[in-house]
C-alpha positions in Angstrom: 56.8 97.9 91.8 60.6 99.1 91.9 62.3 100.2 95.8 63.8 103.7 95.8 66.8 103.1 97.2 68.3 106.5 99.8 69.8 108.9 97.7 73.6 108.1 98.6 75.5 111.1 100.7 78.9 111.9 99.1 81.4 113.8 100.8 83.8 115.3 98.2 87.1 117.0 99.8 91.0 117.7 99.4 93.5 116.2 100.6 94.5 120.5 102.3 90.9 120.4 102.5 89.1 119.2 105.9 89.3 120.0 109.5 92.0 120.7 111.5 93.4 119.7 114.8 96.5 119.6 117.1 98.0 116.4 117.1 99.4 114.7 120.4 102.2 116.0 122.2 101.9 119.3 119.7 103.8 116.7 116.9 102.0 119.1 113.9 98.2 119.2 112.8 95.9 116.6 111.5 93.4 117.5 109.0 90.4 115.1 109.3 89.1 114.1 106.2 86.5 111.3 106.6 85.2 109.8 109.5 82.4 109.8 112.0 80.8 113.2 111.7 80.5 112.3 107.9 78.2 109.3 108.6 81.3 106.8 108.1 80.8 103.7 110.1 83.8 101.6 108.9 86.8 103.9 107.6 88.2 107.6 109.2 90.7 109.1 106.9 92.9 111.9 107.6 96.2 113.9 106.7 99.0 114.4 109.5 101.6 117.2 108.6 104.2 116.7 111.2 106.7 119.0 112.0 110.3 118.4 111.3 112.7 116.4 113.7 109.7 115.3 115.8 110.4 112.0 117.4 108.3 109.0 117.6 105.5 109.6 120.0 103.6 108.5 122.0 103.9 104.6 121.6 100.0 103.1 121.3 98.0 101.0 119.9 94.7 100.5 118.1 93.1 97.7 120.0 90.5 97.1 116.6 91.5 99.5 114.5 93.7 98.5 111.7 95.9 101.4 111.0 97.2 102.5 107.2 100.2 105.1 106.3 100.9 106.6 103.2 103.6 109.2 102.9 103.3 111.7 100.6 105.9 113.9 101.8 108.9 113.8 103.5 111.0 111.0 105.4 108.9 109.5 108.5 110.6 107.6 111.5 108.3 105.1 112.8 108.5 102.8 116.0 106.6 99.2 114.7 106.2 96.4 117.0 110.0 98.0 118.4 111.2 98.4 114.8 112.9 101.5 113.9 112.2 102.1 110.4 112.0 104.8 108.0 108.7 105.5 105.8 109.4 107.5 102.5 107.6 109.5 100.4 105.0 107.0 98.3 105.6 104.4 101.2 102.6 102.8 102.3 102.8 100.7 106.3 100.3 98.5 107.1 99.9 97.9 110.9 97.6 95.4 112.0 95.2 96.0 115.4 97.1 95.2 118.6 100.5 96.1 117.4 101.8 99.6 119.1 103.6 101.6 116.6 104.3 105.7 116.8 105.2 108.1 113.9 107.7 111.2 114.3 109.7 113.2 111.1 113.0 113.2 110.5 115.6 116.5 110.8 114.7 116.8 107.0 111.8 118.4 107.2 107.7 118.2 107.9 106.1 114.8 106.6 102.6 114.8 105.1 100.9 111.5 105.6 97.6 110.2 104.8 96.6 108.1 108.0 93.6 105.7 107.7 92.2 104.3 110.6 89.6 100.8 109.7 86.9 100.6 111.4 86.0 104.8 112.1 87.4 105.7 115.6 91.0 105.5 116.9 90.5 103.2 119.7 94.2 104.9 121.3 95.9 103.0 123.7 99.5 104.6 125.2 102.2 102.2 126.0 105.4 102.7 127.2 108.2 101.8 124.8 110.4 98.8 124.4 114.0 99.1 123.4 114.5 99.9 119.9 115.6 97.8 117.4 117.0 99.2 114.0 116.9 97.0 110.8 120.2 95.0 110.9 121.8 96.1 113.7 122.0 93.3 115.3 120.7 93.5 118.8 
């Protein structure tokens, strides 16, 4: 006797495809791409388009989630563990669960980012800010 096995449910999208929504502090719009509503337990995936010379906001965290950027467009300023740093365009950031981090663009333009969040939900906790540290600076 063989098992049927549940005929699998693939969601097939583009990257422009997908729903959109504001993004905090009106920073640009967020297309979601997979996640909850699509029966995804482990992984939401989405694109951020953020508008140019947006700063850094707000500082959080993902108390669970760990948290995946890739740029595909533009130069990103990000805020890691009180690291300034600059994210661009094929640049991929890994931020571990616990570890607050925020994403803004630079003056150059918008940034288009795929953001992955692991597992679905993003489990957003503000923080205030510490200082800011730039790569060899010194401080």
């Amino acid at each position: 006797m063989t098992e049927s096995l549940p005929e699998p449910k693939v969601k097939l999208t583009s990257l422009t495809g997908g729903t959109e929504r504001p993004m905090n502090d009106d920073k640009g719009i967020a297309r979601d791409l997979v996640g909850a509503a699509d029966g995804a337990r482990n992984v939401d995936v989405h694109v951020n388009v953020i508008k140019p010379n947006t700063p850094p906001a707000p500082y959080h965290y993902h108390a669970h989630a760990e948290n995946v950027y890739i740029v595909l467009e533009g130069t990103a300023e990000a805020i890691v563990g009180g690291e300034r740093m600059r994210l661009n365009p094929h640049d991929v950031a890994f931020i571990p669960p616990g570890v607050p981090h925020a994403a803004g663009s630079t003056a150059d333009g918008p940034v288009t980012m795929i953001e992955i969040y692991a597992p679905v939900g993003r489990d957003f906790h503000v923080v205030e800010p510490p200082p800011v540290v730039s790569p060899g600076d010194g401080s």
